[in-house]
C-alpha positions, 0 to 999 in steps of 0.5 A, a space after each residue: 500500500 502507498 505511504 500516503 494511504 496508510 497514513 490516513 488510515 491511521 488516522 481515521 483507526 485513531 478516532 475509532 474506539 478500539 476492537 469495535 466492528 466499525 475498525 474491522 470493517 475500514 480494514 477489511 474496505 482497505 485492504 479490498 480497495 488495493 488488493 491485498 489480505 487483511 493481513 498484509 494491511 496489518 503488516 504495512 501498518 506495524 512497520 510504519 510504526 517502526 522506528 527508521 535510522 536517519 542519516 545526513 542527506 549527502 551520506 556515502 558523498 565524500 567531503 575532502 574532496 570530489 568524488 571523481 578525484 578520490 576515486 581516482 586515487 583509491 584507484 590507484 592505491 588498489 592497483 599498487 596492491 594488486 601489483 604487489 600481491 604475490 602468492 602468500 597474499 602479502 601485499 604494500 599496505 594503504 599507509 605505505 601505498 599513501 606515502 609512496 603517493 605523497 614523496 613519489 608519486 606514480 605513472 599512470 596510463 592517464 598520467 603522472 597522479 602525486 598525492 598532497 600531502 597530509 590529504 587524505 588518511 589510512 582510515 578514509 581510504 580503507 573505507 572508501 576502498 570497501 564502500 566502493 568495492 576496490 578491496 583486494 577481496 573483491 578484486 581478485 575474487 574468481 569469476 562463477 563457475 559454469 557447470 556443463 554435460 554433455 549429450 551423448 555418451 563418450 562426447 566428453 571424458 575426465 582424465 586424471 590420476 592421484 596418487 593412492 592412500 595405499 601409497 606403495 606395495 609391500 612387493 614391489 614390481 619386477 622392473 623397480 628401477 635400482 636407486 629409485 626406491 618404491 614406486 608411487 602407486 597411482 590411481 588413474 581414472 577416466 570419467 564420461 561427462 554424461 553418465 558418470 560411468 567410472 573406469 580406474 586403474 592401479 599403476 605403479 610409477 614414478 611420478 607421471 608417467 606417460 607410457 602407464 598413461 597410454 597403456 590405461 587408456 588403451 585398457 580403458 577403451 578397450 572391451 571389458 568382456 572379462 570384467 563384465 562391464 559394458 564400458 569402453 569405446 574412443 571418445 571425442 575429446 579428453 579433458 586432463 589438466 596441464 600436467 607432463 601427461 597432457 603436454 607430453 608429444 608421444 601422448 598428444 600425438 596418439 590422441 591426435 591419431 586416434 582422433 581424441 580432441 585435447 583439452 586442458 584446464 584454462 592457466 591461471 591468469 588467462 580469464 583474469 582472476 581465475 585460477 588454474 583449476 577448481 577440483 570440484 568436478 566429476 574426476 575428483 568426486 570418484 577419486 575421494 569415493 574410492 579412497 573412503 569407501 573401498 581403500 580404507 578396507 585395505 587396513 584390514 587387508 592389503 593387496 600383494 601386488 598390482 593386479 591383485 589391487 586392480 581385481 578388487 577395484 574393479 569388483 568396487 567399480 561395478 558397485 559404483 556405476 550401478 549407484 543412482 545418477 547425479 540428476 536422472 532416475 536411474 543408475 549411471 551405467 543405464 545412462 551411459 547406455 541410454 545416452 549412447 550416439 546414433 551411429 554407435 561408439 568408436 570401437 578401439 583398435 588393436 594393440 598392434 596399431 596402437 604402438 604404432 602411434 606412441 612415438 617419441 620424436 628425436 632429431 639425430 644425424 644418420 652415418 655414412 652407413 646408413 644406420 642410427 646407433 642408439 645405446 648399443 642398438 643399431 638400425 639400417 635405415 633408407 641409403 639415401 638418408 645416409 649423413 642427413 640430419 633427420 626426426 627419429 619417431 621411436 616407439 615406446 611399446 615396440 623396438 621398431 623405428 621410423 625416420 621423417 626427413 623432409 615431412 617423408 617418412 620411412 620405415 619401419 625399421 627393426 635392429 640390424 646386427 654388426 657387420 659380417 666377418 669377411 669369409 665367415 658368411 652363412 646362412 641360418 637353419 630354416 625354420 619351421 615358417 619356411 619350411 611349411 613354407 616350401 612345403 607349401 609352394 611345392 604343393 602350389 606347383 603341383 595342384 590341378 583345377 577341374 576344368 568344370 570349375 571355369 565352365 560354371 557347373 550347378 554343383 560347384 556352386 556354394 552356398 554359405 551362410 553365416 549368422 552376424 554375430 551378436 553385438 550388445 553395444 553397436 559400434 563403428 569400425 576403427 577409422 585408420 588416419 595413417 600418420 606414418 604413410 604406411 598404406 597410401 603416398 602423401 601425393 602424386 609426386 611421391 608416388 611417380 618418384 617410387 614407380 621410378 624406383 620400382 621399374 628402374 627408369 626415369 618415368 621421362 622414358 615411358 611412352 605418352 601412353 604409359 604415362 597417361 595411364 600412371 596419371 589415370 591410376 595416381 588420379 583415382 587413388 594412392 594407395 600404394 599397393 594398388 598403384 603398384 600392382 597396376 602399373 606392373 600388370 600394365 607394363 608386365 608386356 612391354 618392360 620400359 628397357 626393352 620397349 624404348 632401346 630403339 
């Protein structure tokens, strides 16, 4: 009600006697005419009578001096203590930032700003830093944080370790390296930003390692079907902090073959007063269940070795996906299963291929032989790269090698021995892979095809059918992006040049014909093995040396 009609309503209660109808029936004629209850009218009128607080008419207005030339300076006093903070939050203090004002003055971008002296006091600016929101708290107070989640399932994993309450175990691994002391057992854990669904294992390192990195994730988004948890496939991005992991080249490489999207933590500073991480999020909440609900158990019985620890864990983590989702009326693996792409997941690709992309890169300068010596280890590389300073991608599961000069790559390339004695050469007992070999290639020679086979007879005709294998999860075939060049030429030219090298000629000395024809074939694809079998079948009747020696 306005103030104006509760004043006059007042008065006119105040010649009426008091509990009488007439008084109940003014309020009740009031409270109709605006609009309200009986009871908001009697509230209104409690707190008119209330006494009010009453303050100067120019109150919160500085008097020393203009606001806009006080605000000026307590600016600038906030900025020297903004400069000056450092990470224990110490800072210059207000009677020292006046006195750095008064005798010297400072340099601002809208110009020199000195300080009277005797002007202003600590106590009037400590109050009209907080009145006016220039205190340090405020100032370095971080942005609001923004929860997300994503849509789909494996649109978006949390990837994190932690070192375990555990700490070590009582038998250490084999491969303890010596004067290095117990390895650290680690937690390493992905998390998908959907469901919530939580996949972890125990490591034994030495800090941040980045092969057990790689080594858990292929676990990870590889099938469970012996831990029985329907989890797994490649997702679209990985979200880690900027730790040596993250910013490792093997590890961002093997994400960027598997097609996996890095992303990283904002740095501290980069969106103004934000600091580098806040852990209060989906990776760390699973870390902390894990650490009270299912180690705290390990003080009545240890694990004795690595995968002991993991068995027991992975026994928990099926008890923790079919816990309640944060947000939906079902449990987090449903989600997870529920929320899956159309087109289904990426399924993983073989250990073989996977350590083909874990690959260190190393700049070194090939010797006169061809080779690259490493730590007693020699390989034979290409002729060419002979006294060439060239990238030596080696891989961290495997002993093969690669060799990059020139954005080409080459190889692989496996341990060669030393070089061979003069006059000791011999040859080495077959084994039984050549053998079954030979045996084979002599039953190849003598085999005979019916002829009804090429005349087309009804029963030569064959009918099989297979069943399509049941699959519980719907998932795509891995794509292989080739980072090494194995299968397909980087270009055309490439291509010309090692069908030089096959035939043994210039392409300058084929016919117009022929070289039309390579065009064709390099225009419709690069793959080297097909671009190489055409071309020798057509040439196979007219061999390039004979056909031009007129």
């Amino acid at each position: 009600m306005p103030a104006e009609a509760l004043v006059q309503l007042r008065s006119r209660l105040a010649i009426l006697p008091e509990r009488s109808g007439e008084r109940k029936v003014l309020l009740e004629q009031s409270a109709g005419l605006f609009g309200v209850s009986v009871a908001t009218v009697y509230r209104a009128l409690r707190e008119q009578q209330r006494p009010k607080s009453v303050h100067r008419a120019d109150r919160g207005s500085p008097r020393l001096l203009p606001r806009p030339e006080l605000e000026r300076y307590c600016e600038v006093i906030a900025a020297m203590k903004l400069r000056t903070l450092n990470q224990k939050g110490r800072h210059v203090s207000t009677a020292r930032a006046i006195a750095l004002l008064e005798e010297y003055g400072m340099d601002t971008p809208s110009g020199f700003v000195q300080l009277p002296k005797g002007l202003l006091a600590k106590s009037t600016v400590n109050h009209y830093l907080d009145a006016w929101g220039y205190d340090l708290e405020r100032l370095t107070r971080q942005p609001p944080a923004v929860r997300f989640q994503a849509e789909h399932s494996n649109e978006c994993w949390h990837f994190d370790l932690s070192p375990s309450d555990l700490k070590h175990l009582h038998k250490p691994p084999a491969w303890v390296e010596p004067g290095r002391g117990n390895p650290t057992l680690m937690l390493f854990s992905v998390v998908d930003d959907r469901s919530g669904v939580c996949f972890q294992e125990y490591r034994c390192v030495y800090g941040e390692d980045v092969e057990a990195a790689l080594r858990f994730l292929f676990g990870a988004m590889s099938p469970k079907e012996a831990t029985g948890v329907d989890f797994g496939g490649i997702p679209a991005m990985l979200y880690a902090d900027n730790g040596p992991i993250a910013r490792s080249r093997v590890f961002q490489n093997v994400l960027e073959c598997l097609g996996i999207k890095l992303l990283t933590h904002m740095s501290a500073g980069s969106d103004g007063t934000r600091v580098t991480a806040r852990a209060k999020g989906k990776v760390e909440r699973p870390f902390r269940t894990v650490k009270e609900a299912h180690e705290t158990l390990y003080h009545f019985h240890q694990p004795q070795s690595e995968a002991e620890a993991n068995l027991w864990l992975q026994r928990y983590l099926m008890h923790y996906n079919d816990r309640p989702h944060r947000s939906e009326p079902h449990s987090r693996l449903e989600d997870w299963q529920r929320h899956l792409p159309s087109q289904g997941i990426r399924q993983m690709c073989s250990w073989e291929r996977f350590c083909t992309f874990a690959r260190e890169p190393e700049r070194r300068k090939v010797g006169a032989d061809a080779r690259v010596t490493v730590e007693g280890v020699a390989y034979q590389v290409e002729p060419d790269l002979a006294g060439e300073t060239v990238v030596l991608w080696w891989g961290l599961f495997d002993n093969e090698l690669y060799v990059e000069k020139d954005e080409q790559r080459y190889g692989p390339y496996l341990p060669v021995d030393g070089p061979i004695p003069l006059h000791r050469y011999r040859k080495f007992k077959k084994t039984r892979t050549q053998e079954r070999s030979e045996r084979i290639a002599t039953l190849a020679t003598r085999l005979g095809l019916p002829r009804a086979a090429l005349e087309g007879h009804a029963e030569l005709a064959y009918l099989v059918e297979e069943a399509p294998a049941p699959q519980a999860v719907r998932a795509l075939p891995f794509r292989d992006l080739d980072p090494y060049q194995e299968f397909n030429y980087p270009s055309a030219l490439m291509a010309k040049r090692a069908i030089a090298q096959a035939l043994g000629c210039p392409l300058a000395k084929l016919s117009e014909e022929e070289r039309a024809f390579i065009d064709a074939v390099l225009g419709e694809t690069l793959s080297k093995k097909e671009v190489l079998e055409r071309v020798r079948r057509h040439l196979a009747h007219d061999p390039p040396g004979e056909a031009h020696a007129d």
